[in-house]
N, C-alpha and C positions, 0 to 999 in steps of 0.2 A: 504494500500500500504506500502510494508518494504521502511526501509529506502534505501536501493540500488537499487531499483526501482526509489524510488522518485528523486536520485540522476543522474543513468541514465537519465528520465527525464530532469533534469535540464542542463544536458549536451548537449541531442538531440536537449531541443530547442534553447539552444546558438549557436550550429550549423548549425542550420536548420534557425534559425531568420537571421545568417549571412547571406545564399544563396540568401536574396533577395538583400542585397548590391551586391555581387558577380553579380548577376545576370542587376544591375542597373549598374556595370561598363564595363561587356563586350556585353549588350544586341544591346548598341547602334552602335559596330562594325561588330557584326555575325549576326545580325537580331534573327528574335524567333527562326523560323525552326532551321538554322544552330547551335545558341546558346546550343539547347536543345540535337540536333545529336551527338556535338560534346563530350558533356556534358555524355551523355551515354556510347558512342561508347569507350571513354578514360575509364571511370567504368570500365565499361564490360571485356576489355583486363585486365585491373588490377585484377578486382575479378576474371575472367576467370584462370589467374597465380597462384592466391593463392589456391584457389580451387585444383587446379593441383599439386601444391607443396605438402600441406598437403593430398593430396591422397582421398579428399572428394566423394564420386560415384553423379553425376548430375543428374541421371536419368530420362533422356532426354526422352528415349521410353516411358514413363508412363505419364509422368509429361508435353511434349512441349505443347500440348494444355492451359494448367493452368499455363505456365510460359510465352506464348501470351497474353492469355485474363489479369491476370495481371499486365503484362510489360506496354499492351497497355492503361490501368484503373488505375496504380498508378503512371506510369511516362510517359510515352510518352504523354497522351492529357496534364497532367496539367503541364508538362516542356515547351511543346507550350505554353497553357494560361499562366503561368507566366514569360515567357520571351518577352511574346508579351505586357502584363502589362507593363512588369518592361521599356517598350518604353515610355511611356506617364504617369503613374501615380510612386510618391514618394513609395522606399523600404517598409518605413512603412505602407504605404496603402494595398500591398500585403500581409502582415505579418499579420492584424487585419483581413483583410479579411478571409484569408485562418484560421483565430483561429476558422471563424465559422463551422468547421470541427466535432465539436464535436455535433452538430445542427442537422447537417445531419446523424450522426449516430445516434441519437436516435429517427430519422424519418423514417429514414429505419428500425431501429428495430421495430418500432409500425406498419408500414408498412408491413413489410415483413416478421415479427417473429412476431406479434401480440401483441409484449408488450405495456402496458397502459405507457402512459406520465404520465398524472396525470396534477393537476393545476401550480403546480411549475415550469416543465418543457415548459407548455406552454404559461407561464408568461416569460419565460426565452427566449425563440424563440423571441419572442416580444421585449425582450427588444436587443439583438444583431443583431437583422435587424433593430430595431432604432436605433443603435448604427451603425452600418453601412452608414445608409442614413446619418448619420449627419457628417460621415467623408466625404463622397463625398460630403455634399453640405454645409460645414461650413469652409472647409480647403482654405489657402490662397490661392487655385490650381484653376484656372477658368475651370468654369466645359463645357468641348465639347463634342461631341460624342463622340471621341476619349477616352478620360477618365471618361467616365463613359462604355464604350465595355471592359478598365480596369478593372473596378472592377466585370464588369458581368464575364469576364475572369478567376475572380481571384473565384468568389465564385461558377464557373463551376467547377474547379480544387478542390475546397474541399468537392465538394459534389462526386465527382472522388473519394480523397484520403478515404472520409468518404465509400463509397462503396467497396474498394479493403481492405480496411482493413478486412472484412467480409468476401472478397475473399480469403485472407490471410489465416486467422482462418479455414473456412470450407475446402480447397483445398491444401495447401501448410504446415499445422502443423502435417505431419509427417516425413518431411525432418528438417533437421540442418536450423539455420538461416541462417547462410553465404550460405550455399546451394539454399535456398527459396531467396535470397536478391541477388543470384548470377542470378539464372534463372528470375528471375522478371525483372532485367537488361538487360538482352541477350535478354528477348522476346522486352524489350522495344529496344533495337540495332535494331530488326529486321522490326518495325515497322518504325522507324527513320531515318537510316542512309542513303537508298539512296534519300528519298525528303531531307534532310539536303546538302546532295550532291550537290542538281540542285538547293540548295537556296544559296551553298555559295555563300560568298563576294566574290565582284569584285577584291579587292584590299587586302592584305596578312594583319590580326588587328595587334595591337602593343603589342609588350611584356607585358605592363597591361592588357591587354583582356585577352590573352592567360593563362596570371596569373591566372586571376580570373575565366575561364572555369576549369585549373588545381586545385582549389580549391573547385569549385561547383563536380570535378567528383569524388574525391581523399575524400572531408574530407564530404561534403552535400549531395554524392549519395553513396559510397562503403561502408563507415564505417557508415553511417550514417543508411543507410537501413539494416546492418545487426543488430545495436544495435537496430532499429525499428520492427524488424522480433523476435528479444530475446523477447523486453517489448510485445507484440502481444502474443504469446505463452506463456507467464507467468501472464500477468496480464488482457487478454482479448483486443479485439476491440474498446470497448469502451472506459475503461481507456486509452489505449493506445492513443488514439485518441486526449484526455488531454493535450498532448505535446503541442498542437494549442494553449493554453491559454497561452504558454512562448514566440510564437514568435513574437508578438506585444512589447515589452519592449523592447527583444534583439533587432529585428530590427530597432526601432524606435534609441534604443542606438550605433548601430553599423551605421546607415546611420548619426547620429548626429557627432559620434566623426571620419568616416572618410570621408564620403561626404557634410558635413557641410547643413544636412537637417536638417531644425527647426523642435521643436518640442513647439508646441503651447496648450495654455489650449483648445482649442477645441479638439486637438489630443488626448489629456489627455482622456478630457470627452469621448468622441465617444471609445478610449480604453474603460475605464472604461463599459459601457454601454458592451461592446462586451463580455469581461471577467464575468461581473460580469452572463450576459447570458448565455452564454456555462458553467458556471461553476453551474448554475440552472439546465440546462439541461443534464448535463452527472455528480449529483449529486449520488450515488450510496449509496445501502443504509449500516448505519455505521457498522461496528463490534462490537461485542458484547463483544470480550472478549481486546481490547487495545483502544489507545488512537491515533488516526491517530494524523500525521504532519498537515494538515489541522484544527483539532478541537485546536493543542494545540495554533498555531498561531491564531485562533477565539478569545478560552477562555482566552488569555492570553496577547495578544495585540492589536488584530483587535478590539473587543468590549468594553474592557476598552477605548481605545481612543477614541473612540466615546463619550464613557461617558465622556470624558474629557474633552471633546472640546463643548460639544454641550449644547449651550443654554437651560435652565430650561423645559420650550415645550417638546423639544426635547427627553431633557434626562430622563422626564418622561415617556416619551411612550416608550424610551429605556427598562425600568425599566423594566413598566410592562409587554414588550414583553418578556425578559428574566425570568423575573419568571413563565412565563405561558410555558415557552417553555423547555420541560423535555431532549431533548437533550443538552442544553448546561448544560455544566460542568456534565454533566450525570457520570462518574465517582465516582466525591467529591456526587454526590444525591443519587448513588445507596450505598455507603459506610455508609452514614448518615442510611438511608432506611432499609439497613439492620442490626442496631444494637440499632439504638434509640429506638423501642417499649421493649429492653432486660434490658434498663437502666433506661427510664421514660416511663411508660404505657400508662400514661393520655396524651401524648403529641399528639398533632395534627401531624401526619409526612407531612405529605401534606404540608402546612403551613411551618413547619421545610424547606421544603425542599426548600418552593419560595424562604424561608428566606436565606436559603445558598445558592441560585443561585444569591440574592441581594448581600450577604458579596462579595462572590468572588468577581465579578464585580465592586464592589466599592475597594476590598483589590487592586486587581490590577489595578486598573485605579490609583491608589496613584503616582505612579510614574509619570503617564504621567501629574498628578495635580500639582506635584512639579515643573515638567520643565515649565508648561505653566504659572502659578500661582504665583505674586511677595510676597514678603514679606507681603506688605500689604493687600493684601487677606486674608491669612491666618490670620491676626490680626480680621481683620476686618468679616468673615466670621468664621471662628472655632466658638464653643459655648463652654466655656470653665469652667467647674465645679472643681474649686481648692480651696486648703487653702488658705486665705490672704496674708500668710508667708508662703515661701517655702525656707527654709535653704538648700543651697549648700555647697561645694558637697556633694549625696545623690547617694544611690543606688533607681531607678524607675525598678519595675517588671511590668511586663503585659502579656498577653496569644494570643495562637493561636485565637484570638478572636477577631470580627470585622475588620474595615480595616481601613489603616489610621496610618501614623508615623507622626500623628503633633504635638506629644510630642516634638519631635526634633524642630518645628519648633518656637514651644510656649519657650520651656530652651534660645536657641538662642535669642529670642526675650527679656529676662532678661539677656543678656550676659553672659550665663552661658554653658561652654563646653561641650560635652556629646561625651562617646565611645559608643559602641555598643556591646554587647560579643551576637558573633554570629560563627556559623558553615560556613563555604567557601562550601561544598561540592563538589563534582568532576565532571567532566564532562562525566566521562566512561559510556560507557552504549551503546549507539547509538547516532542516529539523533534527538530524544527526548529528551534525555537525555542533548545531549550538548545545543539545544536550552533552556531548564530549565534553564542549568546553567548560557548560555548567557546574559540571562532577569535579574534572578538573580545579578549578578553577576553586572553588568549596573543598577541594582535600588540598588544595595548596593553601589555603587559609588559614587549616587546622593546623597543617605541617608549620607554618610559619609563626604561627600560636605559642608549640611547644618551642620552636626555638629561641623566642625571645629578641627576634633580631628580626631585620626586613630581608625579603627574597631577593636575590641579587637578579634582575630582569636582560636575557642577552638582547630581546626583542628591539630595549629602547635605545642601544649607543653605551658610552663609558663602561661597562663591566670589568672591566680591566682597571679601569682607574678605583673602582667600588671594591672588587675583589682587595688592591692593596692597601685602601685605606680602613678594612675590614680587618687586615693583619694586623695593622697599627691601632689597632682600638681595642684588640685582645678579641674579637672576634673569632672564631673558626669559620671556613669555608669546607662546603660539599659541594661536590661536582661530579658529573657524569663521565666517562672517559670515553665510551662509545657512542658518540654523537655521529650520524653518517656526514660524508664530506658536503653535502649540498646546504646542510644548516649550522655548516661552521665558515670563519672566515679564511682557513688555514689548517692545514694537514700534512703530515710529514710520513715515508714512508717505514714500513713495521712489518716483518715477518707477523703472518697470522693465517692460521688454519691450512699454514703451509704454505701459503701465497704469499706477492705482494700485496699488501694494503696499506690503507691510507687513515690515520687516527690523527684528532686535534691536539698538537701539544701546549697549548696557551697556558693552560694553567698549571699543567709540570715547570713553563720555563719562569712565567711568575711568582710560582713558590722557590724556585731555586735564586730568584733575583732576590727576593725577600729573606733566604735563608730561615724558611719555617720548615718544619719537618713534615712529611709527606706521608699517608697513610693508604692502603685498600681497606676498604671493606665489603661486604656480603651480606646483606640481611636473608633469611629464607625461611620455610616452616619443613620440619623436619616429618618425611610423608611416612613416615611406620609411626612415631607416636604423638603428631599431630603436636609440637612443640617449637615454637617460636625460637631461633637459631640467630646469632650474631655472632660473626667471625673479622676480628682486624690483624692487621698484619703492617708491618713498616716497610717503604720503598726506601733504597739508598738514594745519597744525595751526590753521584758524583758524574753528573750532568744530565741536559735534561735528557737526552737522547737515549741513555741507561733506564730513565727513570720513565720513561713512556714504553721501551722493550718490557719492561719489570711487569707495569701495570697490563699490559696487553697479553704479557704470560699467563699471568693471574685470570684473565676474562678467560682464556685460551683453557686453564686447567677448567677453571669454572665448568664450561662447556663441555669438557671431554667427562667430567662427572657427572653432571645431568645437562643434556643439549633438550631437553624440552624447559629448562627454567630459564632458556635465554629468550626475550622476547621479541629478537631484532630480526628475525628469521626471514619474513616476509620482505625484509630489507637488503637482505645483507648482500648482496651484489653492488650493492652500494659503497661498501668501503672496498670494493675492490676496483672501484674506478674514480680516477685522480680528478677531480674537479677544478675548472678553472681557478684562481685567483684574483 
């Protein structure tokens, strides 16, 4: 899914999560019928105008029967069910309900298009109809007939909207959306308006009502169905259908901040249980050539924090499900995959590769280790292989390798200052892109926290002049030693993996200028008993060209011990080619 899809998305279901507020402030003065009439009928004229303004053909003679059937299957039954919900059960309840939307289209698709579910999908069914019951029967809401014909209401309506989306696709994708999203409307007018008629109120509702029917027709049914009629013809029925999974949050968060409904850890749960099933079952399968918004949020914060948080048990069976598991981080495995038998023949790739689905997992979970994790943890828990004497200040190197900045935590713990010389990178790019840099950006904040000193930025100019007036303030510096040649400004050449290559010397020859002592180190988590590892070591000082062979050795040993904890893989033809100056 592009990012403007996914964005769409996140819009439709803020909007659409709204409707059941909407829908819970003026249900109780229009009743269902009239709520849903009126609800339309106001659509209709509106899109019927724009339609007209901009000159779109309706194509009524071809089309009125597919703009009934529909009208009558995507809005008219389930604008009854859920205004007749939204009488007896809380916003949110309609919101989760109706996410199991995407449940029922992959039931009609195995149904009615013959496609296989498979075991995932119908572990996922399972768990969102248990996620379901538990909202009905755990919520502080006493459960009557009445509110439980609710929720049969509500998930009558998504097994409606899961059906018309189909209609949608096969019937109406070769007119315009506002066209399709117009006629969808009018046929639901035609089914609605006169019983909405004979059910108005007695009495004329209040300007709130009115309000809130003006925003269920204007922002939850005209623009709402047209941008659902765009996602439908660009990204499928099924996906489209996904939007179900946002409106449990929005609604739960728009009934709490303006109709002052609780939101309880049982709601929590029973969400949870809901999403996590529709998102089982309308799981589709990955691309092969990018990195969906999905995997990056998986690999990058949903599964590290798990690994952070979860007790030893736990985060062992974490472990080994992720390295048996070839789609995570599939990306950083296929980059490994394809380069390590050209570099080390003998190496196991397999094994390389659990290995780097272990580093990642633990690289990124650092962060969430720091926030949760005191001081004395890290005292107490790091294993920490150094010299007796560690003279400050010092320049410490270390590589894309393994995971784990408890150097910073370990200098601090001897009251000893540390910068950081690091790249900021940008956020261009996309929706990828800027989440990269978000996470980024927020573990370098943390990082920067514990060292009590500012980040040293190559991005902006001077670092060279910061790195040594870093020295002179009693400062330490850390720095990277395998930066590939096109993000540095200068590279000198180093026996490495057998070859020539090409490694940045700047901050070997600055430390030697300054006469600070030079260090490697290695953070990493030790994979048989799941145990936080620090190892330092001293580079000689008798020039720099020694002292970048030393440190390159060192990356070099790294490597030959575990080549799946190096992270540059996908790169590393890189340092094998000498870049301009």
């Amino acid at each position: 899914m592009s990012a403007s899809s996914f964005l769409k998305l996140m819009v439709l279901g803020a909007v659409w999560g709204a409707a059941f507020m909407f829908m819970r402030i003026a249900a109780p003065e229009f009743g269902a019928l009239a709520l849903a009439g009126a609800r339309v009928v106001i659509a209709c004229v509106v899109m019927l105008a724009l339609v007209a303004v901009f000159r779109y053909p309706m194509h009524f003679r071809s089309h009125w029967k597919q703009y009934l059937a529909v009208g009558g299957v995507n809005t008219a039954i389930p604008f009854i069910a859920y205004c007749f919900a939204a009488l007896y059960i809380p916003s949110g309840y309609s919101a989760i309900a109706n996410s199991t939307t995407p449940i029922w289209s992959a039931l009609i698709a195995w149904l009615w298009f013959k496609q296989s579910l498979g075991f995932s999908k119908w572990v996922g069914i399972a768990l969102a109809f248990i996620g379901v019951v538990a909202l009905v029967g755990l919520q502080p809401v006493r459960v009557t007939p009445m509110v439980i014909a609710g929720m049969v209401a509500c998930l009558a309506a998504a097994a409606m909207y899961a059906t018309a989306s189909f209609l949608i696709k096969r019937f109406l994708s070769d007119v315009p959306g506002i066209v399709g999203a117009t006629g969808m409307v009018w046929g639901a007018t035609i089914w609605l308006a006169l019983p909405a008629l004979w059910a108005a109120p007695a009495t004329v509702p209040s300007v709130g009502a009115w309000s809130a029917v003006a925003a269920l027709a204007l922002g939850c049914t005209a623009a709402a169905y047209v941008l659902f009629f765009n996602l439908i013809q660009t990204i499928g029925p099924q996906r489209a259908s996904s939007v179900a999974f946002l409106f449990p949050a929005f609604a739960a968060f728009w009934g709490w901040l303006f109709l002052n409904e609780p939101v309880t850890v049982n709601m929590v749960l029973g969400m949870l249980l809901v999403l996590v099933g529709t998102a089982l079952v309308s799981a589709q399968g990955v691309p092969a050539d990018r990195v969906t918004v999905w995997e990056r949020l998986r690999d990058s914060l949903l599964l590290p924090l798990c690994f952070a948080l979860s007790p030893m048990p736990l985060r062992r069976r974490l472990v080994d499900w992720v390295e048996r598991s070839p789609h995570i981080y599939r990306f950083e495995s296929a980059g490994l995959r394809a380069v390590l038998p050209s570099y080390l023949p003998d190496v196991d790739v397999e094994a390389a590769e659990r290995d780097l689905r272990f580093t990642r997992l633990t690289d990124h979970a650092d962060l969430w280790i720091s926030l949760t994790r005191s001081r004395h943890w890290f005292a107490r828990n790091v294993r920490v292989d150094a010299p007796d004497t560690l003279q400050t200040p010092a320049l410490f190197l270390t590589f894309h390798y393994g995971g784990g900045w408890w150097m910073t935590h370990w200098l601090r713990e001897r009251s000893a200052r540390v910068s950081i010389v690091m790249r900021r990178g940008s956020a261009a790019g996309g929706l990828l892109a800027w989440l990269s840099y978000a996470l980024g950006s927020f573990r370098m904040r943390r990082v920067e926290a514990v060292c009590n000193a500012p980040l040293i930025a190559t991005d902006d100019g001077g670092a060279a002049r910061q790195v040594l007036r870093a020295w002179r303030q009693g400062t330490s510096v850390i720095g990277l030693i395998d930066l590939p040649p096109p993000l540095v400004d200068r590279v000198e050449r180093v026996k490495f993996l057998g070859r020539d290559a090409y490694f940045p010397p700047s901050l070997l020859e600055l430390a030697a200028r300054a006469q600070v002592p030079m260090f490697v180190f290695v953070g990493q988590w030790n994979r048989s008993n799941l145990v936080p590892e620090l190892r330092v070591a001293a580079l000689p000082i008798v020039g720099e060209g020694s002292a970048l062979k030393c440190a390159v050795d060192s990356l070099e040993h790294c490597i030959d011990t575990r080549p799946g904890a190096w992270h540059a893989w996908s790169e590393v033809s890189l340092y094998f080619a000498k870049q301009p100056t």
